[in-house]
C-alpha positions as CSV (number, residue, x, y, z in Angstrom):
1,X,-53.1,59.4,-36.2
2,X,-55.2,57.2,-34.3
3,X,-54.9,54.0,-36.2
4,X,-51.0,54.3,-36.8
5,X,-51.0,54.4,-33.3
6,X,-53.0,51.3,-33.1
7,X,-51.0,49.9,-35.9
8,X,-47.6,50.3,-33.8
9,X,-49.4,49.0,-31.0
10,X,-50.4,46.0,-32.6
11,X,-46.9,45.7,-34.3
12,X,-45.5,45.5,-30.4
13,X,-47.8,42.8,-29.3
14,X,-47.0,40.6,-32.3
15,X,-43.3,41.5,-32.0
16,X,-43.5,40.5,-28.0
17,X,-45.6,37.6,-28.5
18,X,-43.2,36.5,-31.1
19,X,-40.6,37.0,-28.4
20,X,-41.9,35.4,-25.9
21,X,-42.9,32.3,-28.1
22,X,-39.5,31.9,-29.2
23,X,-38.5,32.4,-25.5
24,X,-40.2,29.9,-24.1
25,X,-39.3,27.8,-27.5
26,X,-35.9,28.7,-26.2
27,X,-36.0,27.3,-22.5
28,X,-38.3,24.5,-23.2
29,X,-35.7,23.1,-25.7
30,X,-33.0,24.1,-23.1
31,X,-34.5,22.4,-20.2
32,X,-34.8,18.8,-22.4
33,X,-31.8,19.2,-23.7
34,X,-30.2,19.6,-19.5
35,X,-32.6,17.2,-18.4
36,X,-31.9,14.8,-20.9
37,X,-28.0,15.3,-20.3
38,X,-28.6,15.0,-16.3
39,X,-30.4,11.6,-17.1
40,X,-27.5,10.3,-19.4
41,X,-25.1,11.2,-17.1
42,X,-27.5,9.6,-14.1
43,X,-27.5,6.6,-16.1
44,X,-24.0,6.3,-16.6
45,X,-22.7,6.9,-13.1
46,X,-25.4,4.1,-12.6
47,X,-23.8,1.7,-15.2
48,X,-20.6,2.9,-13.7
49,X,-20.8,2.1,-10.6
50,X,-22.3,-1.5,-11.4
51,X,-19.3,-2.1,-13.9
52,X,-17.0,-0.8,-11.3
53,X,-18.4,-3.1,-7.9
54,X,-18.0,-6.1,-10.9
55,X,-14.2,-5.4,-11.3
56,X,-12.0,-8.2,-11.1
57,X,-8.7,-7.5,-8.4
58,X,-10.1,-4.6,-6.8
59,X,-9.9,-3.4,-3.8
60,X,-13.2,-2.4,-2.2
61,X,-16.2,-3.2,0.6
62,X,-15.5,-6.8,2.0
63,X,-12.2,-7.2,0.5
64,X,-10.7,-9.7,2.4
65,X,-14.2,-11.1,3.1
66,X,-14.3,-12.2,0.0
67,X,-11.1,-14.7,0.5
68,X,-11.7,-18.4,1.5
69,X,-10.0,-17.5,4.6
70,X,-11.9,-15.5,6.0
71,X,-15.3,-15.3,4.3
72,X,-17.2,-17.4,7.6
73,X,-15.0,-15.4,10.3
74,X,-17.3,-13.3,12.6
75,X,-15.1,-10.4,12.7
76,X,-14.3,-10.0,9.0
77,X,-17.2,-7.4,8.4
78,X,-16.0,-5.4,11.3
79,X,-12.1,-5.6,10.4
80,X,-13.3,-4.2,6.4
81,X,-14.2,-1.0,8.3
82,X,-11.5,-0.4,10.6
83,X,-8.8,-1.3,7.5
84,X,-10.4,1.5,5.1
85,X,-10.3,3.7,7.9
86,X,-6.9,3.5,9.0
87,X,-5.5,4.3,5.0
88,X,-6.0,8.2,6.1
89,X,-2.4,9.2,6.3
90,X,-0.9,12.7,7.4
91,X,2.2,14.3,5.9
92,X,6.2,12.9,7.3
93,X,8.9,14.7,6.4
94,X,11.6,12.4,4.2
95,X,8.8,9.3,4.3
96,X,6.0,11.1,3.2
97,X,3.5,9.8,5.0
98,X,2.2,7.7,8.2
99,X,-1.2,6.3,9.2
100,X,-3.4,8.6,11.5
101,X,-4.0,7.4,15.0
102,X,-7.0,4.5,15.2
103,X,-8.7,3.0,17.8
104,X,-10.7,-0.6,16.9
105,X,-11.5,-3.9,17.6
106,X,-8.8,-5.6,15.6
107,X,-6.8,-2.4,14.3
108,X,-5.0,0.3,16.7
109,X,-2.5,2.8,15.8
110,X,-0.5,5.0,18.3
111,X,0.0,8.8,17.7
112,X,3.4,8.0,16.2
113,X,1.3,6.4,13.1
114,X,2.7,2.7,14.6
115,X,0.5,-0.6,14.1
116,X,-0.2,-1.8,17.7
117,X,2.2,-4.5,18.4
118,X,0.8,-7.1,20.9
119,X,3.0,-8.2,23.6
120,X,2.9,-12.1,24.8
121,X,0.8,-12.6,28.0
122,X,3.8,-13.4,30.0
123,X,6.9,-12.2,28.9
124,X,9.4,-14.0,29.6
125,X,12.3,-14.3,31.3
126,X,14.0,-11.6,34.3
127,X,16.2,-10.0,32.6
128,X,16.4,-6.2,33.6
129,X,17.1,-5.5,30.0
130,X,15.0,-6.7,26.9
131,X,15.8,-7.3,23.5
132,X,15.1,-4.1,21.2
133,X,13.7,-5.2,18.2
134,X,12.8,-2.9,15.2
135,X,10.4,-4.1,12.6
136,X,10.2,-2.7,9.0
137,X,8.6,-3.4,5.9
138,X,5.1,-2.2,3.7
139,X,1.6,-3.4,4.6
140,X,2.6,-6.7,4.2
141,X,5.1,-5.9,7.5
142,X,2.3,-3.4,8.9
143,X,0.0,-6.0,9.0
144,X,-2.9,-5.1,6.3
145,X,-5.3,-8.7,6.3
146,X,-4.8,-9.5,9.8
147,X,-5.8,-8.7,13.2
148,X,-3.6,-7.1,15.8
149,X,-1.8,-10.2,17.4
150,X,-1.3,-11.9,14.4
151,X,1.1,-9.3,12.4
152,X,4.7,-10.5,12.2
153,X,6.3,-8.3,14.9
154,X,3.2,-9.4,17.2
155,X,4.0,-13.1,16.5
156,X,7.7,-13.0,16.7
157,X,7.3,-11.2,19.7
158,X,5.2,-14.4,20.9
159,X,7.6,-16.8,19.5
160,X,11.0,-15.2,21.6
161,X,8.3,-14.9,24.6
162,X,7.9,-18.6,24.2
163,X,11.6,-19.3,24.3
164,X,12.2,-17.3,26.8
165,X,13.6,-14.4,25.7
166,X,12.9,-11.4,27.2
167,X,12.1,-8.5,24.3
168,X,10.3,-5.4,23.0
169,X,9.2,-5.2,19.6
170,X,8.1,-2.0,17.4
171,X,6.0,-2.5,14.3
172,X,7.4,0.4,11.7
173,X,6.2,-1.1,8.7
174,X,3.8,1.1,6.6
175,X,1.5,1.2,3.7
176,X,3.5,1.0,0.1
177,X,7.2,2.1,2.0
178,X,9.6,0.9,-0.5
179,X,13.0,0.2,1.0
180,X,14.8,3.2,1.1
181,X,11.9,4.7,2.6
182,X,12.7,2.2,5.6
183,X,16.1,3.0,5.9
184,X,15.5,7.0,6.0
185,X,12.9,5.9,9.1
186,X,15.6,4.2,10.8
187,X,17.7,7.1,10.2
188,X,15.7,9.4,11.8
189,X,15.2,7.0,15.2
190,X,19.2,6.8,15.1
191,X,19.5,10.4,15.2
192,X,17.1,11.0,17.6
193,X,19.0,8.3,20.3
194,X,16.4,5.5,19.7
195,X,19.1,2.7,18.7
196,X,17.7,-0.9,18.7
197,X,19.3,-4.4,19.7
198,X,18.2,-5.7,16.1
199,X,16.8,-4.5,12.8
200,X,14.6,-6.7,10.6
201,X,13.4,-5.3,7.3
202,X,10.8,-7.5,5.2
203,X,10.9,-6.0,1.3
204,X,10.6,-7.4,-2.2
205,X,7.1,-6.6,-3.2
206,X,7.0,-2.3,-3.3
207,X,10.5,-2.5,-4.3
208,X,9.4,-4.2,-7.4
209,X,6.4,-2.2,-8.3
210,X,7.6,1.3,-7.3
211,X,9.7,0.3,-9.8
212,X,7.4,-0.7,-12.6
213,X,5.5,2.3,-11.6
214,X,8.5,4.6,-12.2
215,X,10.0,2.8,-15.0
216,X,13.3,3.6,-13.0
217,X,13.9,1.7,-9.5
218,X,15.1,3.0,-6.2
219,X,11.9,5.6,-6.0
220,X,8.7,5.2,-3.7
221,X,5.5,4.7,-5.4
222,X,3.7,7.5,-7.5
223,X,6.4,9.7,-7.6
224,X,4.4,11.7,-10.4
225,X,2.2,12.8,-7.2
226,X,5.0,14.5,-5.4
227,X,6.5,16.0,-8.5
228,X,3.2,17.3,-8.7
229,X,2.3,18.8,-5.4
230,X,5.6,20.2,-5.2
231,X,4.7,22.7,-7.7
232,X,0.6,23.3,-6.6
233,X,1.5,26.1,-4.6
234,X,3.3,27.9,-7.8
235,X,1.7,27.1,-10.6
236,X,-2.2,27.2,-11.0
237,X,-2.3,25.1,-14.0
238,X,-1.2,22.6,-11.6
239,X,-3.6,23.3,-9.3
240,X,-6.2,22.7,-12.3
241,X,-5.2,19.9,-13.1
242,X,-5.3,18.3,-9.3
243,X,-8.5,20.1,-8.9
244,X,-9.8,18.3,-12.1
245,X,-8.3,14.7,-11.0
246,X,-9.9,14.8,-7.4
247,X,-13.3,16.2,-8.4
248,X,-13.1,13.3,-11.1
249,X,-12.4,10.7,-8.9
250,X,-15.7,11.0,-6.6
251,X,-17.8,9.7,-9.6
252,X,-17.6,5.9,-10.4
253,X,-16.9,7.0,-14.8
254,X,-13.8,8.9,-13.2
255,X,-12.7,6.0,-11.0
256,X,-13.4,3.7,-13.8
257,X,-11.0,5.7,-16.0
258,X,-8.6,5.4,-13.5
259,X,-9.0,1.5,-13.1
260,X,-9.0,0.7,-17.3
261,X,-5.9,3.8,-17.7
262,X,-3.7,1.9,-14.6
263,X,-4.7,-1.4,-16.2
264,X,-3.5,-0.5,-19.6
265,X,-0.4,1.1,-18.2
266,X,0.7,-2.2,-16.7
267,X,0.3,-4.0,-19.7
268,X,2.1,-2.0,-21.9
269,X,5.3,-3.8,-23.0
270,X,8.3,-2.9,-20.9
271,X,10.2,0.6,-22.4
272,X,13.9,-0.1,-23.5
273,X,15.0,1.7,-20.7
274,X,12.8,-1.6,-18.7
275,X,15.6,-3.8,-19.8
276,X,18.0,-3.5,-17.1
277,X,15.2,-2.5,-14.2
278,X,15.5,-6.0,-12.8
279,X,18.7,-5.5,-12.0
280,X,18.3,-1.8,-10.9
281,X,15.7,-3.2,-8.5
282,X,18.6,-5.9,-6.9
283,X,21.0,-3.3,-7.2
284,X,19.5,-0.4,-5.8
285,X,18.3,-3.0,-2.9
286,X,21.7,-4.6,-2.6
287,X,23.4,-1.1,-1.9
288,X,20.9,-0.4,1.0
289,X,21.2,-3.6,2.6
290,X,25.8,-2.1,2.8
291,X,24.3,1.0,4.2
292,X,22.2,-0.2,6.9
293,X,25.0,-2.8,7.8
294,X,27.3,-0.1,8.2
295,X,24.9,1.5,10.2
296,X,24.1,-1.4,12.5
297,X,28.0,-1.6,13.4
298,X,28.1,2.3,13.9
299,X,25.7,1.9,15.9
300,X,25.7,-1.5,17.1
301,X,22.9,-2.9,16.3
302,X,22.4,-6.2,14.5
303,X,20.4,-6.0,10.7
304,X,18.4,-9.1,9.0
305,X,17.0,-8.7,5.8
306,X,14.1,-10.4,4.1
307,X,12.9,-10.8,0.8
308,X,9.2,-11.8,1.0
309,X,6.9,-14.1,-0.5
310,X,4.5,-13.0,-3.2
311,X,1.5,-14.6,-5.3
312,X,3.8,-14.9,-8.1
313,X,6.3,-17.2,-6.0
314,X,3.1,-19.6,-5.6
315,X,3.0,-22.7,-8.2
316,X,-0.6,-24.0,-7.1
317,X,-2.8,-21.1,-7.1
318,X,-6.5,-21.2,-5.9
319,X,-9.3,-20.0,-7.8
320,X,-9.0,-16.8,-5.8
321,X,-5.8,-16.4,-5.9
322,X,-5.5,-16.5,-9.2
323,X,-7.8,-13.3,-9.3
324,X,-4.8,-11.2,-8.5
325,X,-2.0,-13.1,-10.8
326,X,-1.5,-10.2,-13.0
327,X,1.3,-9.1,-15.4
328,X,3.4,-7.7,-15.9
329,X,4.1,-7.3,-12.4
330,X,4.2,-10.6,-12.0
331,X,6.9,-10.9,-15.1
332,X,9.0,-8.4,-13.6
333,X,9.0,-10.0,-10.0
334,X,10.1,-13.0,-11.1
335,X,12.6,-11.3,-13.6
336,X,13.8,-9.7,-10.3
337,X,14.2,-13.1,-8.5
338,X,16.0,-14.7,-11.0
339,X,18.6,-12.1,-10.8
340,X,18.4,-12.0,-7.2
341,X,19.0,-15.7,-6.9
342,X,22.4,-15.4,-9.4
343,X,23.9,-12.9,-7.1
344,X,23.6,-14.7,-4.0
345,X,27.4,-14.6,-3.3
346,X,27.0,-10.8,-3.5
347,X,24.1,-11.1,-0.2
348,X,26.3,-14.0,1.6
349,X,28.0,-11.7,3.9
350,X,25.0,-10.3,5.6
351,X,22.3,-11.5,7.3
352,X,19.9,-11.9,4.2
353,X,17.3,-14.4,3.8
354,X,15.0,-15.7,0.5
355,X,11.8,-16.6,2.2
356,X,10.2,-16.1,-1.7
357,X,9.6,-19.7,-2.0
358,X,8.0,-20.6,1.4
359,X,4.8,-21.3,-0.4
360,X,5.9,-22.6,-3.4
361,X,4.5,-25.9,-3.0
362,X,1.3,-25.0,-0.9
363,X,-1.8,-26.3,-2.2
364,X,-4.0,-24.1,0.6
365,X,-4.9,-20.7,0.1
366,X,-2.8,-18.5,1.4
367,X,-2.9,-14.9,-0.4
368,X,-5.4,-12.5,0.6
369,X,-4.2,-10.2,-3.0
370,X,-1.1,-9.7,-4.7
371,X,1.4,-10.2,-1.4
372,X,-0.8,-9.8,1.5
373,X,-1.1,-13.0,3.3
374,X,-3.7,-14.8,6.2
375,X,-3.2,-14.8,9.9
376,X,-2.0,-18.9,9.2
377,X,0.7,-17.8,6.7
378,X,1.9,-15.2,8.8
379,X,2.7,-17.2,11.8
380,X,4.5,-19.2,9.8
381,X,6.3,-16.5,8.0
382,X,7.3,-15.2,11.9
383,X,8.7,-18.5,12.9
384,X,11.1,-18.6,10.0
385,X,12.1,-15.4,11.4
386,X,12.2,-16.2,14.8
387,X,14.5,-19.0,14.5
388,X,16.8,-17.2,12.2
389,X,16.8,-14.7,14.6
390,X,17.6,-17.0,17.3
391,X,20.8,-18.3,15.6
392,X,22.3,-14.7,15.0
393,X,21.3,-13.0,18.3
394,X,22.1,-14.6,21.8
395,X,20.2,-13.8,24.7
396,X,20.5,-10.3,26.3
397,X,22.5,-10.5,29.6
398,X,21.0,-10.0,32.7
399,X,20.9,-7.0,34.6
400,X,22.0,-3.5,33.3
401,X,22.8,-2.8,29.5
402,X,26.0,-2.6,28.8
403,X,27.5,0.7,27.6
């Protein structure tokens, strides 16, 4: 009885020991096989991230430090920072979105979500009653590349100062606002009593890639994103899936994805449905251009309209510039200006202007990216629009305003 005890005994140790080799077999296999994944996947966020800081025409640290303009500038370094921290946006109804409030040494934004616009250091004239000016347009408009006093409304605000013209200008433009997205702003100022002298809106570049974007013009950009958080609430596959995209996107494989998936999008051939988006684009731009007119003499203020200068409307391109040429962007945008240009009688009787072509001929650099010029270019860009401005708007009388 003794020794089958002992036997069973003996049977349990063996059977245990077994168990416990196979066991630690077990976790020792499992810990190499995690530890060698956790290194793979160490190493290629490493590689990642190297391949992604390499990127050509990508926005990131030092981005406009990078530029001939403004590489040996003293403040660049501390403008980088204050641009990356004023793209945090909160939620507008019918817009979408503004800029959160920002206090720096070259960048301010009010509580509104308005650029700072700088007024002249004298500004001129008596009159009891200054010229309202409202200013709209993308970041181009907004100001993204340059300092405070040198975005367009803070120059032309400088340039009417100089001529003596007494004024008060507002900066509306905002990051990627396509058009329409302008005139629903403007909308929403009218209704609320806030009715300007004059209205100048400086367009052409969102227009044109909203539209690409789309495949269908007249939208804002990444439409697909509202479409999508429209639904979060409702459906949790949704919710997955923008779970998934976020959480992928704070690794450098996830935003390297991103970068090669948006590159290869773009240079997919245009969709037969693409064939007529260069003129949808003039179109659907040509249509708001009779709305806001017939807004301006309900209300009676005066609209211009501009249609702005991009990389692709440069013939000598520097060796940085050249950096952000891309297609087919730029295929479309010129596809867009052609048509444009044939239907000038359609634009004649309103106060539009082609500034495309303003640096055709320049041999200097003068592009910062895609459509985002230096302080130089812009002053130049605000005295075209100053003197336009000039010729269509007289002086404000002195004294009260008028009823």
């Amino acid at each position: 009885m003794a020794s089958k005890n002992n036997l069973e005994q003996q049977s349990w140790r063996l059977l245990i020991k077994k168990s416990a080799r196979a066991c630690g077999l077990f976790l020792k296999t499992s810990w190499l096989i995690i530890g060698a994944t956790l290194l793979l996947l160490l190493f290629l966020e490493v590689t990642c991230g190297l391949v992604y800081h390499l990127l050509p025409a990508k926005s990131g640290p030092e981005y406009f430090q990078k530029s001939e303009s403004y590489k040996n500038s003293p403040w660049a370094r501390d403008y980088d920072r204050e641009l990356f921290a004023s793209y945090n946006t909160s939620w507008r109804p019918y817009v979408y979105w503004r800029r959160t409030p920002l206090q720096g040494k070259h960048i301010n934004v009010d509580a509104q979500g308005r650029r700072y616009t700088v007024p002249p250091a004298k500004n001129a004239g008596n009159a009891a009653r200054k010229l309202k000016i409202f200013m709209f347009g993308g970041s181009t408009l907004w100001g993204e590349g340059v300092r405070d006093r040198y975005t367009l409304p803070s120059l032309v605000w400088q340039d009417l100062a100089a001529r003596q013209i007494s004024a008060e200008i507002t900066n509306f433009g905002e990051v990627a606002y396509v058009n329409t997205q302008e005139l629903i702003d403007l909308i929403q100022q009218l209704e609320r009593g806030n009715v300007p002298d004059v209205v100048i809106f400086y367009d052409g570049y969102n227009d044109v890639y909203a539209a690409l974007q789309n495949q269908s013009a007249g939208y804002t950009q990444f439409e697909w994103k509202r479409e999508l958080e429209y639904n979060i609430s409702t459906r949790y596959r949704k919710l997955k899936k923008v779970f998934w995209l976020n959480t992928l996107d704070r690794f450098y494989l996830g935003k390297l994805i991103r970068y090669f998936s948006n590159k290869l999008s773009y240079e997919r051939p245009f969709s037969q449905k693409s064939n007529s988006l260069k003129e949808d684009i003039v179109e659907v731009y040509l249509n708001n251009i009779k709305i806001i007119t017939a807004l301006g003499k309900a209300y009676g203020f005066v609209p211009l309209f501009y249609w702005q200068p991009v990389i692709y409307t440069k013939n000598n391109l520097t060796p940085f510039e050249k950096t952000y040429a891309t297609e087919p962007l730029g295929t479309l945008y010129r596809q867009a200006n052609t048509v444009l240009q044939a239907n000038q009688q359609k634009f004649a009787p309103y106060h539009f202007f082609d500034i495309s072509g303003i640096f055709a001929g320049d041999n200097h650099e003068v592009y910062l990216d895609f459509c985002h010029v230096n302080e130089d270019a812009n002053q130049i860009i605000a005295h075209r629009i100053s003197a336009d401005l000039l010729k269509i708007i007289p002086p404000p009388p002195s004294g009260p305003a008028a009823p």
